[in-house]
Each structure stands twice: as C-alpha cells, then as structure tokens.
N, C-alpha and C positions, 0 to 999 in steps of 0.2 A: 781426228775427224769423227763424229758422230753419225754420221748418214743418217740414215730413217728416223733413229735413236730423237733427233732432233724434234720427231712431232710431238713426245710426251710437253715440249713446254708451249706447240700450236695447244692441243689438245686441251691444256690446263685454261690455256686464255677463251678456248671455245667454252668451256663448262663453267668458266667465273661467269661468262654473259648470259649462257642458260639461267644458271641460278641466282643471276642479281635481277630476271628476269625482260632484260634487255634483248633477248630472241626467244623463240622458243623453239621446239622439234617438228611441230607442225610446218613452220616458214618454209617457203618456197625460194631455192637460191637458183639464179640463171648463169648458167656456164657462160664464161665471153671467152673470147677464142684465146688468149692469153694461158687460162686453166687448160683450154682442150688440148694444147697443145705442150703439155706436159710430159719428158720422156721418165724412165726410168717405171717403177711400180706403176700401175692405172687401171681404171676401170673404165678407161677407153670414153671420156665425156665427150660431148660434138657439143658444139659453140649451138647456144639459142636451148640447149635440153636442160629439163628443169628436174632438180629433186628435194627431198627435204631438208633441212640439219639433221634431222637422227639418219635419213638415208647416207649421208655425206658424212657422219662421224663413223659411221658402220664402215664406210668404205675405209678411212682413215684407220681405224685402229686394228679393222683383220685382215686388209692385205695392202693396209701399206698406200692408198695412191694417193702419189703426188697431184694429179689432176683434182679431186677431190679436197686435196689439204691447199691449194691453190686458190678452190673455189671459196672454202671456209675462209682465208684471208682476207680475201678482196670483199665477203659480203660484210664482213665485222669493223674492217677498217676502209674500206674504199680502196686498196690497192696491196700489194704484198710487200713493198719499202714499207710502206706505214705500218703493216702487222709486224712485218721484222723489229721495228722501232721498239714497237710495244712489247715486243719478248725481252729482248734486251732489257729493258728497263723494267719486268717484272724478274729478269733472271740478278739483277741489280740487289732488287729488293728482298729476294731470297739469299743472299750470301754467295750466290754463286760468280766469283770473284774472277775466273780462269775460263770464263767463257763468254765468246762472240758470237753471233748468230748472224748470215748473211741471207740465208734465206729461210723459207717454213718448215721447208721438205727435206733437208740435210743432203738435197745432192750438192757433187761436189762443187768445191766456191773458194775464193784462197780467202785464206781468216777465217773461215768457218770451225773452230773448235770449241771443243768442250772437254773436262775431264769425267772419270767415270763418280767420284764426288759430288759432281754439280749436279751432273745427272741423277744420282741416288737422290738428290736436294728437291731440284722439281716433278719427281718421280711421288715423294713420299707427298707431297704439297697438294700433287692431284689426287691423289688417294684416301687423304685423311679429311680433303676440305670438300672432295668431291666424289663421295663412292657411287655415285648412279654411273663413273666410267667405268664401271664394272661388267656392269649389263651388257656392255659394248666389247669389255677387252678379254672375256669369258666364252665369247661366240666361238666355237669351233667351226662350223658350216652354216652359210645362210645364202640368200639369194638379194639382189636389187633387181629393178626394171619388172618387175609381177612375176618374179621364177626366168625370168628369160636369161640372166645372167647370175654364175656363183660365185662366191665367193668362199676360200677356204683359209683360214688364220696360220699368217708365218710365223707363228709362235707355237711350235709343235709342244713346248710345256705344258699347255691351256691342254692338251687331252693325255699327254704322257709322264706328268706330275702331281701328285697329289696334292688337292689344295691351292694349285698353280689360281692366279689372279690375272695375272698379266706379263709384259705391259705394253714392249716395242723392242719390234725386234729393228736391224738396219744392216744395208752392206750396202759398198761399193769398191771398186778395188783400191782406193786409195784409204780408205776407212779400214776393211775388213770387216769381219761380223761382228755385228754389235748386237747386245740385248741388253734390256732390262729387266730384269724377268722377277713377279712381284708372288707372294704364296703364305698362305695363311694357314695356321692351323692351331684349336688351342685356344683362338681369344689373341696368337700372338701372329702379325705382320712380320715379313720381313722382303727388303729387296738388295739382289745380287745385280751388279753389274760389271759387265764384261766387254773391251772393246778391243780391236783391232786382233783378232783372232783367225786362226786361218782358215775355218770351212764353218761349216754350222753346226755339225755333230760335234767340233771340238767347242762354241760355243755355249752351245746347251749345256753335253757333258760341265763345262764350268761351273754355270750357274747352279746345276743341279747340288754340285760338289760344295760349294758357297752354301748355298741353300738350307742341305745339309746338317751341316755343322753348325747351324745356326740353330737349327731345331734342335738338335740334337744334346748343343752346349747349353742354350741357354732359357730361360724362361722368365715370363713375365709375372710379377709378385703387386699386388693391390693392396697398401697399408688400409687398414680396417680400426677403427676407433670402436671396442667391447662393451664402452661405457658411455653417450655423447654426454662430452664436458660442458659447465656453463660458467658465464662469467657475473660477477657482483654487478648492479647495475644501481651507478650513485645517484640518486634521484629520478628516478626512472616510473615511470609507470608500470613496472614489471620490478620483480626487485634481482632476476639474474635474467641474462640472454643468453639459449643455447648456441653450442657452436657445432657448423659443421665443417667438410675436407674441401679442399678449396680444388682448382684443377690441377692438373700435373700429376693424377692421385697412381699411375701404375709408373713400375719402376722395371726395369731390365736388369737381369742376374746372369750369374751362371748358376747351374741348377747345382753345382757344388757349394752354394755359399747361402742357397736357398733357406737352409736347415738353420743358418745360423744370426739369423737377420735376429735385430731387437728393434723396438722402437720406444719412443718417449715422446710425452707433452708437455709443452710449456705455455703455461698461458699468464696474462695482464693479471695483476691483482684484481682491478675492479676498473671499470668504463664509465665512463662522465653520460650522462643522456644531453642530446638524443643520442642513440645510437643508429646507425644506420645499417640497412642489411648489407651484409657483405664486408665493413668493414672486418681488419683483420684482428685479431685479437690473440692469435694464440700459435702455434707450429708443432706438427706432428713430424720428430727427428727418425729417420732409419737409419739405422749403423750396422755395417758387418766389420768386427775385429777392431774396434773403435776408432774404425775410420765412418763419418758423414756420407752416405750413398744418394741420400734423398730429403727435403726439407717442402714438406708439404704447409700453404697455410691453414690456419683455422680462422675461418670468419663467421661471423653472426647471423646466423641463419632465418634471422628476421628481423624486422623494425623496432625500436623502443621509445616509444615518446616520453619528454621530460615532465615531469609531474607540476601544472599550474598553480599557483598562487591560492587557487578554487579546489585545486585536488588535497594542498596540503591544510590548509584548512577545513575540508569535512576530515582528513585524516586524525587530526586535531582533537575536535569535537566525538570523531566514533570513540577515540584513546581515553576524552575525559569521561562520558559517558560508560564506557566499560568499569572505567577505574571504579565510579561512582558505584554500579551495581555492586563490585568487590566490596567497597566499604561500607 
C-alpha cells in the first residue's frame, strides 16, 4: 500500500493538463460535498468553497489533503472513478506493471498497490516532463484562504536535506510511512523511495541513507564531441552535412570508472541528398573496460537540398569557363 505516496501519479495527471494547457492555475474549482467530506490529511474544504488549481496543488503537495486531491479529480475528469481510470492507464503506459490504483488519495482500499519501482517510475516522469512541480513540492511553510490558514510540508527533507526537491510523503497504518523523496545536486537528480516503514524518523533517516550513496557513488558524465564531425553529402547542395548529439546525451557512472570512460565515432561514409535535419548518420560509442555504457546518435544538424538539373548545369559551365581561363 502506498497511502498518500499515491498522489505523485494525481499530481503528474494534474500538471500533463496545466501544461497541454487544458486548465490553468488561475481556474476556479467548486468543492461538492463529496471532496468535503474527505477523512484522513485535509485542509478542511466545506462543500460550495471555491479555490484555484495552484491553491489546490499547494494543498496537495505540502500537506497532503485528500479533500483537495478529491477536488482536483472531479474538476479534470467529472468524477474520481473516472480520474482513477486515467491513472491506471497512464501508470499502464509508463511500465508500471505491479500497480493498481483505487482511488487518488492512497487511503486505504483493498487492491490499492503499488511497488516502491513504479513509484520511483512516476515519480521520475513528473519531475523531468514537469519541473514547475517544484515550486509546489519545495514549499516549506505557506498559508491558503489570505493567511487565515497554514500550511506546513510533511516532507521534513525539503528543510533538513540538502538540495532535497521533494516529493510525497504517505502513512496509514496499514501502509506505514511511505516517502518519495527527490534531491538534486551537481546537475545530478536522484529519487529514494521507501515504504511500509515504521515511524517517519526511520523513514526519512532511509531515504537520507539511499540518497546518500547515490551522491556519493555516483556521478553524471555528458559525452562531448572536440571536433563536430561531418558527413559527404552526394549531390547535395552543400557538399558535407554537419553532425550533431542526438538526445540521451548524459550517462550515469560510478565516479570510480569516471577516469576511465573512452569514446569513439562512427559515421556513414557519405549521404544521398536530400538530407534531412536530424536524420541519423553517425554514433557517438562510450565504453568503460570495453564494455558499451552508452551509444548516442549523431544526426545532421541541418537540412541539405539535392542539387537541380539548373544547379548542375551552371555547375557545369563555372567548371568549363574556369578551365578555359587556365588554358
């Protein structure tokens, strides 16, 4: 059981529809008595009170209420079966293979699981496709309703971790404490996750521990091309096409093997025109110990149009007129 753990994948579906622009933060959502009357975490909503999406993601991510992650269901989908629906089937589509979702809020529900894997899965998904939930899961102390009510973040990492991000924390007694707890430092991400643990100091403690070691052991390495390569380009308007690094381009190490990383490039002999940008043409290999770590593409960093009928014939004519000068 996941408990709270459960809103990073409400959360993800709320900020796909911020950013496909299908709500926005300003929207006014109306509590129905359904959300009010949510137990467990809350920010105590009464049926007919209204607030915005960023007020109702605020409540969501720093302390947790389920009334809130209730209201966010029903305004995006019309009801909370329907947003359950839609978790599932985006938790589907990310790999996460070992998890069911019954409701938004991870209280408890039978079939309501998850592993700590899936969760690391749509943890890392809201993080890298959506970092404005940052702004939200970084709040230490803040207020709703104009200061009349506060709010303080159950995620004590977010002030007693360095670099701490996030993400969610969850308890219930049939869960135990759960966190996901997200921290950056370096250029380098990483998330620990910890469930069914038995208080929250041994929770945290965990992740810290995880955390850690991760900083610790391993670092992140960006293959770098010294030279940009280019390719022949056979009829072409150009007569080579530069290449550049295609995505995928940082690689994860342990800082032991750092030292010893080599790389190499292989590229096409030569490219038919047209060329298009972005086709692939060429791989940047990283090897440590000559074992394959990493296999970046190289594609053509720009368009090359094929040389017309009209092109090759003034080409023609500059060549014989040159020639003529020489003789």
């Amino acid at each position: 059981e996941p408990a709270s753990v459960t809103k990073v994948m409400t959360l993800l579906l709320i900020m796909e529809a911020l950013d496909s622009g299908r709500i926005n933060q300003e929207d006014v959502v109306t509590v129905s008595a359904r959300a009010s009357g949510m137990g467990g975490s809350q920010v105590y909503l009464k049926e007919g009170e209204q607030m915005t999406v960023g007020e109702l993601i605020k409540c969501i991510t720093v302390v947790s209420g389920n009334d809130a992650t209730v209201a966010m269901a029903e305004y995006l989908a019309g009801s909370e079966s329907a947003f359950v629906q839609q978790m599932n089937q985006r938790a589907q589509e990310l790999g996460m293979e070992d998890t069911n979702f019954v409701n938004c809020t991870g209280l408890p529900a039978p079939g309501h699981m998850t592993t700590a894997y899936d969760i690391a899965l749509m943890s890392r998904e809201l993080l890298t496709r959506h970092p404005d939930i940052k702004k939200y899961t970084t709040i230490w102390m803040d207020t709703i309703r104009n200061g009349a009510f506060g709010l303080s973040n159950t995620n004590k990492l977010i002030r007693f971790y360095p670099g701490a991000t996030g993400l969610k924390t969850g308890f219930t007694s049939g869960a135990g404490y759960c966190l996901s707890a997200t921290a950056q430092r370096d250029g380098m991400e990483l998330i620990a996750v910890t469930m069914g643990c038995e208080s929250a100091k041994i929770r945290n403690a965990a992740c810290k521990q995880l955390l850690d070691y991760g900083f610790a052991n391993y670092a992140l390495v960006s293959p770098d091309l010294e030279d940009v390569p280019s390719v022949p380009v056979v009829l072409g308007k150009e007569k080579t096409v530069p290449l550049t690094l295609g995505e995928n381009r940082q690689l994860l190490v342990p800082k032991a093997k750092k030292a010893g990383l080599t790389q190499s490039v292989t590229l096409e002999e030569s490219a038919a025109a047209p060329v298009e940008k972005g086709a692939v043409l060429g791989t940047l290999t990283v090897k440590s110990g000559g074992g394959t770590l990493l296999e970046i593409p190289l594609s053509a960093a720009k368009a090359v149009e094929k040389l017309t009928f009209g092109d090759v014939f003034l080409m023609v004519l500059k060549r014989a007129a040159m020639a003529k000068e020489d003789a």
